[in-house]
C-alpha positions in Angstrom: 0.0 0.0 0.0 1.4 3.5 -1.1 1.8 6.4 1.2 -1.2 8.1 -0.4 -3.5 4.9 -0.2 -2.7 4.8 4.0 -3.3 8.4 4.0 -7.1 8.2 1.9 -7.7 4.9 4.5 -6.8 7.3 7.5 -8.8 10.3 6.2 -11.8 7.8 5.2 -11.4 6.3 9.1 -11.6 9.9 10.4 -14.9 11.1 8.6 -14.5 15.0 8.9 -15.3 17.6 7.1 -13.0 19.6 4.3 -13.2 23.1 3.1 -11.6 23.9 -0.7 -11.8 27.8 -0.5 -11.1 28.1 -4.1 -14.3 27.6 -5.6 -14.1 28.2 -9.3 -10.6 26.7 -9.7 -11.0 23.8 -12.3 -8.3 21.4 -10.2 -10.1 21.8 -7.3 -13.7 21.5 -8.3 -12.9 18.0 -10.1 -11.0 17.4 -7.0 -13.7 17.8 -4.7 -15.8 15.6 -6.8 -13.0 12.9 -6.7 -12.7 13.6 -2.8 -16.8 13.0 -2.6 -16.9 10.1 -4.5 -14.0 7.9 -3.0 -15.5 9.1 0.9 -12.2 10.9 1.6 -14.6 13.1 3.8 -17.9 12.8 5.3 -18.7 16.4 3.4 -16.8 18.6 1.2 -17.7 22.6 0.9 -16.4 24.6 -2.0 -16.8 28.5 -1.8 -17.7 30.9 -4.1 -20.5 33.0 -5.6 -22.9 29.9 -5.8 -24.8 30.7 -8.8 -20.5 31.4 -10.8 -19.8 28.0 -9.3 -22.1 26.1 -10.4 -21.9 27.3 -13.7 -18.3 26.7 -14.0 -18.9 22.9 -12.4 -21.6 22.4 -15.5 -19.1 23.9 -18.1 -16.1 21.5 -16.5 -18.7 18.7 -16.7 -18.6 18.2 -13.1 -21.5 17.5 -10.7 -21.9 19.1 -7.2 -23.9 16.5 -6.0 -23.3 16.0 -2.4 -20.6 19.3 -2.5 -22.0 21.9 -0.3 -21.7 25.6 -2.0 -21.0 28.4 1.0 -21.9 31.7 -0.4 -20.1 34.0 1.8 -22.4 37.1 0.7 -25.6 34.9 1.2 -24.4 33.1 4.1 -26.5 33.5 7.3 -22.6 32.7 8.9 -22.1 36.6 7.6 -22.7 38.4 11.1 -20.7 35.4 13.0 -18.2 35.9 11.0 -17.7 38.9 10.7 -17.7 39.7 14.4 -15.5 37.2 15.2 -12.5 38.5 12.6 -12.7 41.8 14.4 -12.2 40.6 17.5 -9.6 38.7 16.1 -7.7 41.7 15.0 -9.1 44.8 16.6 -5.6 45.1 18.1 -4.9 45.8 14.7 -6.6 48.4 14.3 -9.5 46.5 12.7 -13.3 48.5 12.6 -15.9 45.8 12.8 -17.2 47.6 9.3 -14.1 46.3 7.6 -14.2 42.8 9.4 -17.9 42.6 7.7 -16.1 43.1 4.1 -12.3 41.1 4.8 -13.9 38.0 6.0 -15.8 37.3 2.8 -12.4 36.8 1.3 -12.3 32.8 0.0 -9.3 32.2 2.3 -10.6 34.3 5.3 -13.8 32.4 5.3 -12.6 29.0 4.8 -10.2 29.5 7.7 -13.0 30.5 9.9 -15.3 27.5 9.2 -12.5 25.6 10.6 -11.7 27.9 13.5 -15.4 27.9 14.8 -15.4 24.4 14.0 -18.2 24.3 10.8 -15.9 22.3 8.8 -12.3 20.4 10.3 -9.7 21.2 7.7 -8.8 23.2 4.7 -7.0 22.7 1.6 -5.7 25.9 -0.7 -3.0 27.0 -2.8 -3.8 26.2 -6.4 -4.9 29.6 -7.5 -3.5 31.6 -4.2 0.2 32.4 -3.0 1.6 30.4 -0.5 1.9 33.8 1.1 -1.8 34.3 1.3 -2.6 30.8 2.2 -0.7 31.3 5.3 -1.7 34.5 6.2 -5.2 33.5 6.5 -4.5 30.5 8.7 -2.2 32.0 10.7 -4.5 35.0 11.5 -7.6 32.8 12.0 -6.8 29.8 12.6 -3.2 30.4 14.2 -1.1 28.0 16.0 -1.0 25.4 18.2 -1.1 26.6 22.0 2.9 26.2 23.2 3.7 26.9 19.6 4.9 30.1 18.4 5.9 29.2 14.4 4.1 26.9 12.1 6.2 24.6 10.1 6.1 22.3 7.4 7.6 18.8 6.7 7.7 16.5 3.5 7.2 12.5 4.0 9.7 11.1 1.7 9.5 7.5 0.9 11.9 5.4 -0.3 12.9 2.0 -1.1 15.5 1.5 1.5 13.9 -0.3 3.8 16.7 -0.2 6.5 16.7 3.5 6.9 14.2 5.5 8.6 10.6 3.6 9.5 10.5 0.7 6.6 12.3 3.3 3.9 10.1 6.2 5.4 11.2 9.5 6.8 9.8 12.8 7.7 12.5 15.6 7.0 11.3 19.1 8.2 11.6 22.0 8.0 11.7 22.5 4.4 9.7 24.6 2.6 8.6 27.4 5.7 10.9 29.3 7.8 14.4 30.4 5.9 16.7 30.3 9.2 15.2 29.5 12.4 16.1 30.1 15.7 17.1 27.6 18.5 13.5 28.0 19.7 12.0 27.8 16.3 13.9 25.1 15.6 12.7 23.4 18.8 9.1 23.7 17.5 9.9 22.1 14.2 11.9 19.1 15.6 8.4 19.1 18.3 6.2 19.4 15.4 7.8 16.6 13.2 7.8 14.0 15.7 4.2 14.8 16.2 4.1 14.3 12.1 5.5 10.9 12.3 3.5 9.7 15.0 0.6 10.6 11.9 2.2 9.5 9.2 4.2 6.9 9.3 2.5 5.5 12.2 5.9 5.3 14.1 7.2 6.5 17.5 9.5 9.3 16.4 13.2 9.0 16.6 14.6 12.6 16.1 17.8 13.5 14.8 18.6 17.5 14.6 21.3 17.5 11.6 24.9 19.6 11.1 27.8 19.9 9.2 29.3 18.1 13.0 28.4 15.1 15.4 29.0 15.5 18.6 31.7 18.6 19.0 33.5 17.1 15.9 33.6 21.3 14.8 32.7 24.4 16.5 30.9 27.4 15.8 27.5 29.6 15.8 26.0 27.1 13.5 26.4 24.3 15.5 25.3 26.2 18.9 22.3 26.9 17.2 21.6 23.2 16.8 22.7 22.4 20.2 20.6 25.1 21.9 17.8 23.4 20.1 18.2 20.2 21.9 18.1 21.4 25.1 14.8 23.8 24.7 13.3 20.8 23.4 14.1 18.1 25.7 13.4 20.7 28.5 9.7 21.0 27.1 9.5 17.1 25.7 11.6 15.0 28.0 10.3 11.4 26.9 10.7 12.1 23.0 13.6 10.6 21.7 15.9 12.9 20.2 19.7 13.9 19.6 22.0 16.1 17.8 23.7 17.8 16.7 24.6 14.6 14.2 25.5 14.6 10.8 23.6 12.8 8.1 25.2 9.7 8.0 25.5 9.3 11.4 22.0 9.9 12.3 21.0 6.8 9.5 23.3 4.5 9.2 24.2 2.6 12.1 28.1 1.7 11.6 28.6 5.4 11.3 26.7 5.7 14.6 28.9 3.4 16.6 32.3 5.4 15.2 30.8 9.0 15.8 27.9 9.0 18.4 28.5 6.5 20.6 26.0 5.8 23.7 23.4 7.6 21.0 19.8 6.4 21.4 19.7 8.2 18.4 22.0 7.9 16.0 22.0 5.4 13.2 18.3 5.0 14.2 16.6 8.5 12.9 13.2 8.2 11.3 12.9 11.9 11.8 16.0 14.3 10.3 15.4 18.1 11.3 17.2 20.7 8.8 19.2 23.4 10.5 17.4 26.2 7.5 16.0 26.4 4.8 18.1 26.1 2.5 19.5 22.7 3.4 16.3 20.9 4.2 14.8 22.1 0.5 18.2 20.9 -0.9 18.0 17.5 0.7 14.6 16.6 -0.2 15.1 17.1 -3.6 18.1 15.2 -4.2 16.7 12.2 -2.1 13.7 12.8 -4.5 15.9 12.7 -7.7 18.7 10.6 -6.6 17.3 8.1 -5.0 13.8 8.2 -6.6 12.0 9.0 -3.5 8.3 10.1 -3.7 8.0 13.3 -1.9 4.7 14.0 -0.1 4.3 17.8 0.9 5.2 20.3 2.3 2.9 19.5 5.4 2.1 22.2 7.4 2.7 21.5 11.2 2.2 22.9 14.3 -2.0 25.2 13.5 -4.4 24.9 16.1 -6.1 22.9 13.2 -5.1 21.4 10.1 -4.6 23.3 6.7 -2.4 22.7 3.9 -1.2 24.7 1.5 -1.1 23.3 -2.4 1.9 24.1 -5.3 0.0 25.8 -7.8 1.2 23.8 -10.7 -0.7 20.8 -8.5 -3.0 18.2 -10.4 -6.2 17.1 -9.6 -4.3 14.0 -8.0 -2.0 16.1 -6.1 -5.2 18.0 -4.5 -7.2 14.2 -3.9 -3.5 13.9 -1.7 -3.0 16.7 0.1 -6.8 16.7 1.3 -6.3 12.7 2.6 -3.4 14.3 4.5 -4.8 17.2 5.7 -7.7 15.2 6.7 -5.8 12.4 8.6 -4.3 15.1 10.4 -7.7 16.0 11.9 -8.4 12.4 12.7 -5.7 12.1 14.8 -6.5 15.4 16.7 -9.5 13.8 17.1 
């Protein structure tokens, strides 16, 4: 069974409701019939200007059978809403006759069915910037309580079974926040253990990665990752974690017994934690092309409640995905 065939059974299992804000985008509407039909979730909304969206379903060939259409100008949600944006952002400097206007946004509204709970998950990004997407969520929706950063992480499976759980890993963070701190890089390493208790269905072994293992160099880099360790064994004492270890010792356990001895850690990591950006996007992609990994994400970790944000070159496929994810992710908080 593939990664994305688990992820449909969980979301299936979970039987909650999605949100697709983007209404009128022809990816998403044959998506949400796709999602409807196989019983990804108990009930899919689309929103939009009902009377524009059902003419675009008709002229895609589409039917919105079962698809709930939320208006947000004919919505009797409208007041709700509205009321609860400004008090959302008042400190903002937000007048409760703007809130009435700002909320009807697609990605506004869809964030606020989930925050009040009329729907358990969203799914966006195929006509909107990544930007926007998280903007919205993390003004409505925001993050988890003890969690100041959301994150994201990509499953990458592979077929080498011996490394990670059965040739699965989750590497995080990257595709979200360029150069964290120690204590945002606390979050992601708490975040992606959470992600593999989800997704690979695996007690998470965590290994936060540098150029060093162990003291083998020195320098602000390296601090950084140490730091890290600390704030989150402080916060997470029972999770398993280490660092900072380089790559091959964190996977591969002869390397482990030369560099980290005494590691519960190392040559065991299911879970590999990027020091920035710009390595963690690096080393998904060449697993990806190198070793011919599929490469599910980026996930977004560490909201209140699940939303994920699509590529907007995504296929109708890509969408079905993302929304099994997104959804498993609200079974589990379940």
């Amino acid at each position: 069974m593939t990664f994305a065939e688990k992820m449909k059974g969980l979301a299936r299992d979970a039987h909650k409701h999605l949100v697709l804000p983007e209404g009128l985008e022809p990816r998403t509407v044959r998506a949400a019939r796709m999602i409807a039909d196989e019983g990804i979730a108990a009930s899919v909304t689309l929103i939009g200007n009902e009377a524009e969206v059902k003419a675009n379903a008709e002229k895609l060939g589409v039917s919105l059978e079962g698809i709930e259409i939320c208006d947000p100008e004919k919505s009797d949600k409208l007041a709700e809403f509205a009321k609860e944006y400004y008090e959302l952002r008042k400190h903002k400097g937000m007048t409760e006759e703007q809130a009435a206007i700002d909320i009807k946004d697609k990605l506004r509204w869809g964030s606020m069915l989930v925050h009040l709970g009329y729907a358990d998950a969203m799914v966006a990004g195929a006509e909107s910037t990544t930007a926007d997407v998280l903007r919205a969520a993390l003004t409505i929706i925001k993050t988890k309580p003890g969690i100041k950063s959301a994150s994201s992480c990509f499953v990458m499976a592979t077929d080498k079974k011996q490394y990670g759980t059965n040739g699965s890993l989750i590497f995080s963070d990257c595709a979200t926040i360029p150069n964290p701190t120690s204590e945002q890089l606390a979050e992601i390493a708490e975040e992606a253990a959470n992600s593999c208790r989800v997704f690979l269905n695996a007690e998470p072994i965590v290994s936060l990665l540098s150029y060093s293992t162990k003291g083998s160099a020195k320098g602000e880099l390296i601090d950084k990752v140490k730091n890290a360790l600390e704030l989150v064994k402080a916060k997470c004492p029972d999770l398993k974690i280490d660092g900072e270890l380089q790559l091959d010792a964190s996977i591969e356990p002869s390397v482990a017994a030369l560099k980290a001895k005494g590691s519960d850690v190392a040559g065991k990591a299911n879970v590999l934690v990027f020091p920035d950006l710009q390595a963690g996007n690096i080393g998904y992609k060449l697993v990806q092309r190198f070793a011919g990994a599929e490469a599910y994400g980026p996930i977004l970790q560490g909201f209140a409640k699940p939303v994920s944000d699509l590529s907007r070159g995504c296929s109708d496929e890509d969408i079905v995905v993302t929304a099994a994810i997104t959804l498993a992710q609200a079974g589990a908080l379940s």
